[in-house]
C-alpha positions in Angstrom: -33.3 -10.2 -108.7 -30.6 -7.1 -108.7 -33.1 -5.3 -110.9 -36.0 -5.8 -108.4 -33.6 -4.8 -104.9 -32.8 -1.6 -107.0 -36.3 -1.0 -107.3 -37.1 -1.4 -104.0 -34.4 0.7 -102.5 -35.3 3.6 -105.0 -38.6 3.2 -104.3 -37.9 3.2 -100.8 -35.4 6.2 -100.8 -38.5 8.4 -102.8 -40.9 7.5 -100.4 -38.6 8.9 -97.6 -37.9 11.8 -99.5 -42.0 12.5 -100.3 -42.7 12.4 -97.0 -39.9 14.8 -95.8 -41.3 17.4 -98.4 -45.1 16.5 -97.7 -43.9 17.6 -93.6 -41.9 20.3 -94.3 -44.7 21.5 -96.9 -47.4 21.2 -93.8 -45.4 23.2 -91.7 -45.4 25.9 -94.0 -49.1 25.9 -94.3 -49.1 26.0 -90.9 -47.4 29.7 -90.4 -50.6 30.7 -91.7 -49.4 33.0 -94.0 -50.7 33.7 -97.4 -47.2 33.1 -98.6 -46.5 30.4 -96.4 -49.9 28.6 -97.3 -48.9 29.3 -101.2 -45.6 28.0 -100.8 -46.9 24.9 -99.1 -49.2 23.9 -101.2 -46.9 24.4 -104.0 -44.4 22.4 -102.1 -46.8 19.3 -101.4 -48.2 19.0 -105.2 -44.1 17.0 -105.8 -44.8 14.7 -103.2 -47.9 14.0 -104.5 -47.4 13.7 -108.4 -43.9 11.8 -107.1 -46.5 9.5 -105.2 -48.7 8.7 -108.8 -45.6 8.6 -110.6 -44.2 5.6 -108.7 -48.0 4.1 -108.2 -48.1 3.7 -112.1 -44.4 2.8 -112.5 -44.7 0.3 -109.7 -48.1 -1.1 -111.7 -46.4 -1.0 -115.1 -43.6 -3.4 -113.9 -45.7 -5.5 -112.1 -47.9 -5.8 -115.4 -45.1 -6.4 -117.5 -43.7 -9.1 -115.1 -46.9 -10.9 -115.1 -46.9 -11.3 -118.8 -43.0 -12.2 -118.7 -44.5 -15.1 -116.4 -46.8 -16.4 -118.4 -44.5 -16.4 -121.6 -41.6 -18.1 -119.3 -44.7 -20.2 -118.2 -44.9 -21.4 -122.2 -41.7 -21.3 -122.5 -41.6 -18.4 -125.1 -39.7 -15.5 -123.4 -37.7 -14.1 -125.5 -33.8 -13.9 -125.3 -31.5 -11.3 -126.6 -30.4 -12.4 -130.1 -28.3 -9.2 -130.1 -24.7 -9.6 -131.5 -22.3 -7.6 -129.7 -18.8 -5.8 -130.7 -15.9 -7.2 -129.1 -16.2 -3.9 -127.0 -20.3 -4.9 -125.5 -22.1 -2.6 -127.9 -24.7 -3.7 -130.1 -24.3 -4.5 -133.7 -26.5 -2.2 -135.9 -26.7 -4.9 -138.4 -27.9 -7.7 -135.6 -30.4 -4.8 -134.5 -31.9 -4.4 -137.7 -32.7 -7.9 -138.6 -34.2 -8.6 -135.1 -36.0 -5.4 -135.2 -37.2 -6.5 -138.8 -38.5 -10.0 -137.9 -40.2 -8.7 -134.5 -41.7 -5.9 -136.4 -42.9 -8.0 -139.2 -44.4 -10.8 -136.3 -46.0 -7.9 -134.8 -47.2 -6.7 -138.0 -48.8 -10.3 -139.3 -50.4 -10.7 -135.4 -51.5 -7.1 -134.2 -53.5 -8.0 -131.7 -51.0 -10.8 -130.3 -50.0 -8.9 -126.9 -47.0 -11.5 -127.2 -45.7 -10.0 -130.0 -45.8 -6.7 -129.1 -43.7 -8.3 -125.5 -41.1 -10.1 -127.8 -40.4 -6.2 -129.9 -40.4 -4.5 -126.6 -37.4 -6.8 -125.3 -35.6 -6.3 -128.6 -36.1 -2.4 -127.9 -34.8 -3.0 -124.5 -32.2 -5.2 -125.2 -30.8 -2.2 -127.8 -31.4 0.6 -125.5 -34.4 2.2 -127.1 -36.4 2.7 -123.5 -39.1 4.8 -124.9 -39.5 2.5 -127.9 -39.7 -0.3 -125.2 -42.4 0.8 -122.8 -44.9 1.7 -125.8 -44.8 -1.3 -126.9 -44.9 -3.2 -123.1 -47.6 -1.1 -122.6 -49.3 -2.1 -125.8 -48.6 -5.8 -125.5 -50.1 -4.9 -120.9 -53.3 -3.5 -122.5 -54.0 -6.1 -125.2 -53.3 -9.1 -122.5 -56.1 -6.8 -120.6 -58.4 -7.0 -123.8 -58.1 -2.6 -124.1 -57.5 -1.6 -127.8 -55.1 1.2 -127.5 -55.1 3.7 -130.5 -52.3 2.9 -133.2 
């Protein structure tokens, strides 16, 4: 629930500041200027890739909560088998054998968008964020029956 008010409020927060730029960048078109005009339009293109950024990040989570749904649903979501040091930080040897037996169920099921969810939490759960959304975004497109190139 903390995760999804941060969200919101950050989402919130860019939305306030897209809209400041997208004004001020209008008024500058408006001087009428060629350098004004330039500068604007310049100006409005963050507002608007900031706008599609947070579209598909918005999508993307909402994706991957539906599929955490339907696991909970079966009672298969996966927890965080991580052992940690004394100190919170992840033991390397823990990682590795989860990371072995998520990649090896992933590897015996390709096409088992479940699997792919279960190694995205264990990339997650260690930190690995980019590691983590390829394969949530895997496991999103196989649940939608897309095929997405290896």
């Amino acid at each position: 629930m903390r995760a999804k008010i941060t969200y919101f409020i950050t989402a919130a927060v860019l939305v306030v500041f897209f809209v400041l730029v997208g004004g001020r960048a209008v008024a500058m078109m408006r001087l009428g200027t060629p350098l004004g005009v330039g500068l604007g339009l310049a100006a409005l293109i963050i507002p608007l890739i900031g706008v599609w950024f947070l579209w598909k990040n918005t999508q993307f989570v909402r994706k991957a909560n539906k599929l955490a749904a339907l696991l909970d649903a079966e009672g298969a979501l996966p927890v965080d088998e991580l052992r940690r040091t004394p100190a919170g930080r992840i033991d390397r040897d823990s990682a590795d054998e989860v990371f072995a037996r998520r990649r090896a169920e992933t590897e015996d099921s390709p096409a088992d968008w479940r699997c792919w969810f279960r190694l995205a939490v264990a990339y997650q759960d260690a930190r690995d964020t980019p590691r983590a959304r390829r394969a949530m975004q895997r496991a999103i497109a196989l649940h939608d029956g897309k095929q997405l190139p290896s």
